[in-house]
C-alpha positions in Angstrom: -50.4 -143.6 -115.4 -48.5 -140.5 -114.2 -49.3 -137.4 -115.6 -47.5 -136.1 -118.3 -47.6 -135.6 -121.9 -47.5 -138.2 -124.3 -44.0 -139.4 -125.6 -43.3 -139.8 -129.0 -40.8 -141.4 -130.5 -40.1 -140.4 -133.7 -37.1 -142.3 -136.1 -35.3 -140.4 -138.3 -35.8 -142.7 -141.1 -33.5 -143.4 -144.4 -30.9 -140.4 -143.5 -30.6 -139.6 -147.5 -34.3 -138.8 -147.8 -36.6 -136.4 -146.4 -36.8 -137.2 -143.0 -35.0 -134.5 -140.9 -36.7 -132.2 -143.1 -39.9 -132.9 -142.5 -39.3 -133.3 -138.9 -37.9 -130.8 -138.5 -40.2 -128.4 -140.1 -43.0 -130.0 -138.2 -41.3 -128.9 -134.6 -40.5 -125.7 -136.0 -44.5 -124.7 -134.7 -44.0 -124.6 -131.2 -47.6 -125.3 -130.6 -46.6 -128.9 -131.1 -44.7 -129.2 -127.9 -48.3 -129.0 -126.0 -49.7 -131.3 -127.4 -46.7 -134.0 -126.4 -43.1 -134.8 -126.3 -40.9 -135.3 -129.1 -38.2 -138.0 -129.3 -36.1 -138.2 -132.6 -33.9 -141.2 -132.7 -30.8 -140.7 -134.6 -27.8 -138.2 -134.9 -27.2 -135.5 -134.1 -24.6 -134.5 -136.8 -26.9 -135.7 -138.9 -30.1 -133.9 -138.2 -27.1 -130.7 -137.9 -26.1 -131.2 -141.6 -29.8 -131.2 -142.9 -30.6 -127.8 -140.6 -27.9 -126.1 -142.4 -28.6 -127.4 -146.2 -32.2 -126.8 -146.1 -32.0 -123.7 -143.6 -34.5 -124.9 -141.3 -33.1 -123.6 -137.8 -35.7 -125.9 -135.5 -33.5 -126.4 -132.2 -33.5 -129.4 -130.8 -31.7 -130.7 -127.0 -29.3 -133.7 -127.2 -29.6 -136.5 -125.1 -28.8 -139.8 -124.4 -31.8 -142.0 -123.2 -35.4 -141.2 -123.3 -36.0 -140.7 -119.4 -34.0 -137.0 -119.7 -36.7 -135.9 -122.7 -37.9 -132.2 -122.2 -41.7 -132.0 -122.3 -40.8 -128.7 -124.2 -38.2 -129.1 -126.5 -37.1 -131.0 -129.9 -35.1 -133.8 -127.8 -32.5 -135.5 -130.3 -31.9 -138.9 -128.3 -28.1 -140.2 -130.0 -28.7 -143.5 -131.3 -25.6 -143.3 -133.7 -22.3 -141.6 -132.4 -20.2 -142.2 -135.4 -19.8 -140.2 -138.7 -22.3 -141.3 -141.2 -21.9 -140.2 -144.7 -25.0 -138.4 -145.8 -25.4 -138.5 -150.2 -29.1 -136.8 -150.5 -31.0 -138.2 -152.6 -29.3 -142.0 -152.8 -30.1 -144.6 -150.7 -27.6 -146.6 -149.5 -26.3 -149.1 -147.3 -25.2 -146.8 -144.7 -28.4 -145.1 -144.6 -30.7 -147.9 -144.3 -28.5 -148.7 -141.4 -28.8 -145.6 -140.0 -32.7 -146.2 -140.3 -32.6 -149.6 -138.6 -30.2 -148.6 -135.4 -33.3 -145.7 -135.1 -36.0 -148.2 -135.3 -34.4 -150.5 -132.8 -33.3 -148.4 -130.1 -37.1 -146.8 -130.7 -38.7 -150.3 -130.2 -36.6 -151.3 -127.3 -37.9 -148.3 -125.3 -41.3 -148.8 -126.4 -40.9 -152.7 -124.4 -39.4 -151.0 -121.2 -42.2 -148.3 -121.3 -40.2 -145.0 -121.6 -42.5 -144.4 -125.0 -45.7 -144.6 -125.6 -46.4 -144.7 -129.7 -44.1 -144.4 -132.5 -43.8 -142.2 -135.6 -41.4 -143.9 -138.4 -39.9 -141.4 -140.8 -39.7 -142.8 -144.1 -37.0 -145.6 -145.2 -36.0 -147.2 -148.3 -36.7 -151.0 -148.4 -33.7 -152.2 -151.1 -31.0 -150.1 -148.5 -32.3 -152.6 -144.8 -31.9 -156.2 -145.2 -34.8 -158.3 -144.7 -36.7 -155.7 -144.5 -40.2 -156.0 -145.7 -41.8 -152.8 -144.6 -42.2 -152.0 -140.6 -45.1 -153.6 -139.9 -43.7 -156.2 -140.5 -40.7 -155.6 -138.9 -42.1 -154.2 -135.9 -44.7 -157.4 -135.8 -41.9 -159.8 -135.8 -39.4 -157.6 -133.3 -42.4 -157.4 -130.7 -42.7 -161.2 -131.1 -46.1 -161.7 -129.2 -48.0 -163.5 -131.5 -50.0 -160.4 -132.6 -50.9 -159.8 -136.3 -50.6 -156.5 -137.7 -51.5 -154.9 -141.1 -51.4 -151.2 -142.3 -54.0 -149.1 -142.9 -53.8 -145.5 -145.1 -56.1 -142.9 -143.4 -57.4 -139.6 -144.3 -60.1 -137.4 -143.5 -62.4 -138.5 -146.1 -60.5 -142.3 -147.2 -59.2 -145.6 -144.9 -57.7 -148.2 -147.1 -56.0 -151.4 -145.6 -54.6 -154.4 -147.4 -55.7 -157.7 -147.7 -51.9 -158.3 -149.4 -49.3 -155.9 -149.2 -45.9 -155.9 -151.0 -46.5 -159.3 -152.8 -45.7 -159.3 -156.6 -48.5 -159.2 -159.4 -48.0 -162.4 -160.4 -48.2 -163.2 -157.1 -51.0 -161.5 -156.2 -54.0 -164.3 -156.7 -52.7 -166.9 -155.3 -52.1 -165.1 -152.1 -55.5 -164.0 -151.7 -56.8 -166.6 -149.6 -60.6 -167.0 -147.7 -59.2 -166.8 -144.4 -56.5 -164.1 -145.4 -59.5 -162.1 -145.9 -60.9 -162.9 -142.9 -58.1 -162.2 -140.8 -57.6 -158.9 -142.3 -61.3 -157.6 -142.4 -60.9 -158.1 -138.4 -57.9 -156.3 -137.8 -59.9 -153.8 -139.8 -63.0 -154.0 -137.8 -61.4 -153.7 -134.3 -59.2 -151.2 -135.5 -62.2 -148.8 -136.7 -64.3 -149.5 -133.5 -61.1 -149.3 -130.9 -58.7 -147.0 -132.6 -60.6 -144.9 -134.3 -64.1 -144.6 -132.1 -66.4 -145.5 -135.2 -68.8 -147.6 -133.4 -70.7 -149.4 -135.9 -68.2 -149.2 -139.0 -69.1 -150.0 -142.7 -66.4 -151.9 -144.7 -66.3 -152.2 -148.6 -64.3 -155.1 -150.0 -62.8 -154.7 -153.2 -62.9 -157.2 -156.1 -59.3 -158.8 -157.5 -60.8 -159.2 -161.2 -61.5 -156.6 -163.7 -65.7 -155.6 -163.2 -65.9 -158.4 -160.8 -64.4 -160.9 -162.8 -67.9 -161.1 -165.0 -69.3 -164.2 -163.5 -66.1 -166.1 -164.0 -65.1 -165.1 -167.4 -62.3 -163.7 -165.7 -61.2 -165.1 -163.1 -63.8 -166.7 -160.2 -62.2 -165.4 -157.1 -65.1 -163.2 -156.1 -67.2 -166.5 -155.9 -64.9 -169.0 -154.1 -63.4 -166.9 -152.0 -64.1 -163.4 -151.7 -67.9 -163.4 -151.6 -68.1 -166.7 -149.0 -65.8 -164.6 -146.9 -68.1 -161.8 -146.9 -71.1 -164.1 -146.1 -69.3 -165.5 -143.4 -68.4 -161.7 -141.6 -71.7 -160.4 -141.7 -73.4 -163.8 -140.4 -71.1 -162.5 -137.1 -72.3 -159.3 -136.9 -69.8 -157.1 -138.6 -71.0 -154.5 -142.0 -69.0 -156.0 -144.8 -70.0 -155.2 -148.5 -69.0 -156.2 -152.2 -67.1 -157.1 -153.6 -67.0 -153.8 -155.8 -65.2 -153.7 -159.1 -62.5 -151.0 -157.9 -62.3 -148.8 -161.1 -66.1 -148.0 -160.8 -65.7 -147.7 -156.9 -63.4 -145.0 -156.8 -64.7 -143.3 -160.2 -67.9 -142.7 -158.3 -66.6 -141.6 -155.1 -68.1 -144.9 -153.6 -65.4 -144.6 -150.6 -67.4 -141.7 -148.8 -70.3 -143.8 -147.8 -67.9 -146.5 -146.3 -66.2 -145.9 -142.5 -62.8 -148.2 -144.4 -61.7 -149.8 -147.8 -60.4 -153.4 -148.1 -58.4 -153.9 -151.0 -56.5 -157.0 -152.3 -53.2 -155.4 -153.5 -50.6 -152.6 -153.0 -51.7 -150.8 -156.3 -55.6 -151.6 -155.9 -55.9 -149.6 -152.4 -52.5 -147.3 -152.5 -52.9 -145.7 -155.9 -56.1 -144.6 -155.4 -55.0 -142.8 -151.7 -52.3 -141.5 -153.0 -54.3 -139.6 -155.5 -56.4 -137.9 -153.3 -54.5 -137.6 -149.7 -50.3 -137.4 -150.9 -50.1 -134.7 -148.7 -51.6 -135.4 -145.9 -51.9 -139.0 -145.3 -51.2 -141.2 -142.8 -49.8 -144.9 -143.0 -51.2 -146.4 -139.7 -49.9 -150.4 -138.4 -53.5 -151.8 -136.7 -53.7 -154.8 -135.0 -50.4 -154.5 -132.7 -50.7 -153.0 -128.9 -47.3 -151.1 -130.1 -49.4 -147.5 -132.1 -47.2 -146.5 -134.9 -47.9 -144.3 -137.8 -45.8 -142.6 -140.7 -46.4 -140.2 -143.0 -48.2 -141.3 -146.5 -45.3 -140.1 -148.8 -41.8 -142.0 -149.6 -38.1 -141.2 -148.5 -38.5 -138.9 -151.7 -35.1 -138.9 -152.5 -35.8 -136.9 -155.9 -36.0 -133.9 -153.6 -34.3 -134.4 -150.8 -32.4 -131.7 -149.4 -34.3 -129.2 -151.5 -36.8 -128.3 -149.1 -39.8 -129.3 -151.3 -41.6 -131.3 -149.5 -44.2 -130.8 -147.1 -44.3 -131.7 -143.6 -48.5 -132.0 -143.1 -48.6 -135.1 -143.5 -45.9 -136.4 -140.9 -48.0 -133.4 -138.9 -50.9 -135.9 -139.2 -49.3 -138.8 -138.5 -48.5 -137.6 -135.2 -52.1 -136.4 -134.9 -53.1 -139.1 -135.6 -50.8 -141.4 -132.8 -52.1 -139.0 -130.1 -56.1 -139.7 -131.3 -55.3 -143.1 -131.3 -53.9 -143.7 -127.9 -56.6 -141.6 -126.3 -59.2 -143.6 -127.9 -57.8 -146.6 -126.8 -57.8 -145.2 -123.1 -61.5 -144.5 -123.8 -62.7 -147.8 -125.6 -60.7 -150.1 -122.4 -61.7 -147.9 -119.6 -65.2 -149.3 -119.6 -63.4 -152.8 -119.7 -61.1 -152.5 -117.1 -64.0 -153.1 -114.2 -66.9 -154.3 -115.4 -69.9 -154.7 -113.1 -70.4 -158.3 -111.8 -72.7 -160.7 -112.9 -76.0 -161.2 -110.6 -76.6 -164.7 -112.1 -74.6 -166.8 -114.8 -77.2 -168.2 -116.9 -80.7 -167.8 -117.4 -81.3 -171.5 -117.1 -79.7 -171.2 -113.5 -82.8 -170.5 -111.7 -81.2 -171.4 -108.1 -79.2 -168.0 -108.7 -81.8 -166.2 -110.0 -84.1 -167.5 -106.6 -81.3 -166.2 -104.4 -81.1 -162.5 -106.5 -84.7 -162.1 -106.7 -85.3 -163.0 -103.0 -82.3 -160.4 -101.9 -84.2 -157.7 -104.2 -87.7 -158.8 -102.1 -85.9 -158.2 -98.9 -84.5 -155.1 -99.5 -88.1 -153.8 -100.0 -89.7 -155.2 -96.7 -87.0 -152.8 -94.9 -84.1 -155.5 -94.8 
């Protein structure tokens, strides 16, 4: 790989919200041009009218295609040349467009390699159609058969989702035994390659209220959740529960855990949210593409009043770099691994031939 800093792109997200200000009050530290360079997709007008409403003079470098990025400057690559109409604080139709021309040009230099991970300001669901959250999107745009799910991350707190955006009433019968299975490992790789925990611990969350008492309400922990459990750990990987999620995170449970598995939106975000809104990091494991986004919403309440705070879009850059440099570390190993001197143990012809070579060498051959 030649030798340069890692790119970043970075969308600019639903352009109502808050995501020119937190960018832009992120690159306002210069340190963060050392530690790699920044590409925002979207406009330039744009990004100019939230500078001068929110008086955050970051400067940033037009361009036009990723390959003329400066390793240290804000580069502003145009994905939108026309006038968008910018109405902080409401989400509409324009903007979500504005949010999917970002994500597109973004993902279409990730698959000719002139990126290498991506940062996704926030967007607004209701204003993108057919838009179901971007893992998702991204999962289906990439189109190589990988699954993807996204995982909330802290210092202290990893929560993925076993279902994610589904209804209440939805809710049970989506939870399937080889949903879990599938998800718990995404989960597992993504701890041990991503993340450089070598041995992680998972705790699975119940669906039911206190476990759903032995059936009195509801027997999903015994047909399906437990039996998926059973059948994890029989291959090797430190799965636990299912906990009743009230008493888990009322006890502080979570800390002697490496990751969380939840069954719903509300189970594993609300709890996150409560301890790590400002600094938390929404991360998409499973895919090859590494993309992260800050915890927090478009918050359109605030936007344009320079309220919110940019540590946790800080981290989610953070947290991109760490990831891609683990990943270099965890394949490295892989990428020549040291030949076998016989295939099986039962192939005693091969192991003759080895043994004989090592007896050789020691009479001076």
């Amino acid at each position: 790989m030649e030798d340069r800093k890692i790119r970043i792109a970075i969308t600019h997200g639903d352009t109502n919200g808050v995501g020119y200000e937190v960018i832009l009050k992120t690159f306002a530290d210069p340190m963060m041009f050392e530690l790699c360079t920044p590409i925002i997709y979207g406009s330039p007008r744009v990004a100019a009218y939230h500078s001068k409403t929110l008086g955050i003079d970051t400067p940033f470098t037009i361009i036009s295609n990723a390959e003329e990025a400066n390793e240290n400057r804000l580069n502003l690559l145009t994905v939108i040349e026309e006038e968008v109409k910018v109405d902080l604080g409401e989400p509409t139709s324009e903007s979500g467009e504005a949010a999917k021309k970002a994500i597109d040009r973004a993902l279409a230099d990730y698959k000719t390699g002139l990126v290498d991970v991506l940062v996704t300001a926030p967007v607004s669901k209701n204003s993108i159609n057919g838009f179901n959250g971007h893992t998702d999107y991204i999962e289906k745009a990439l189109d190589n058969g990988e699954k993807g799910m996204t995982i909330l991350t802290n210092e202290d707190l990893r929560v993925a989702l076993v279902t994610n955006n589904v209804a209440i009433k939805d809710v049970a019968e989506s939870i399937t035994k080889q949903k879990i299975l599938e998800k718990a490992r995404i989960f597992h790789q993504a701890l041990r390659r991503d993340m450089r925990i070598s041995s992680p611990r998972i705790a699975v969350l119940a669906l039911n209220p206190r476990c759903g008492e032995d059936g009195v309400l509801g027997d999903e922990e015994q047909t399906i959740i437990k039996p998926a459990i059973d059948e994890l750990s029989e291959q090797g990987i430190q799965i636990f529960g299912p906990y009743a999620a009230d008493d888990f995170f009322g006890r502080c449970a979570y800390f002697r855990f490496d990751g969380v598995l939840a069954m719903y939106h509300d189970q594993g975000q609300t709890p996150f949210k409560a301890v790590a809104y400002e600094n938390g990091v929404r991360y998409s494991a499973g895919l090859e593409l590494i993309r992260t986004a800050p915890a927090h919403g478009a918050n359109f309440a605030v936007a344009g009043k320079n309220q919110t705070d940019e540590q946790s879009l800080r981290n989610a850059i953070y947290t991109a770099i760490d990831v891609w440099r683990n990943r270099q570390d965890f394949d490295e190993p892989l990428q020549n691994p040291l030949p076998k001197l016989y295939h099986e143990r039962r192939d005693d012809s091969e192991k003759v031939r080895f043994h004989k070579k090592v007896e050789g060498k020691g009479n001076g051959e």
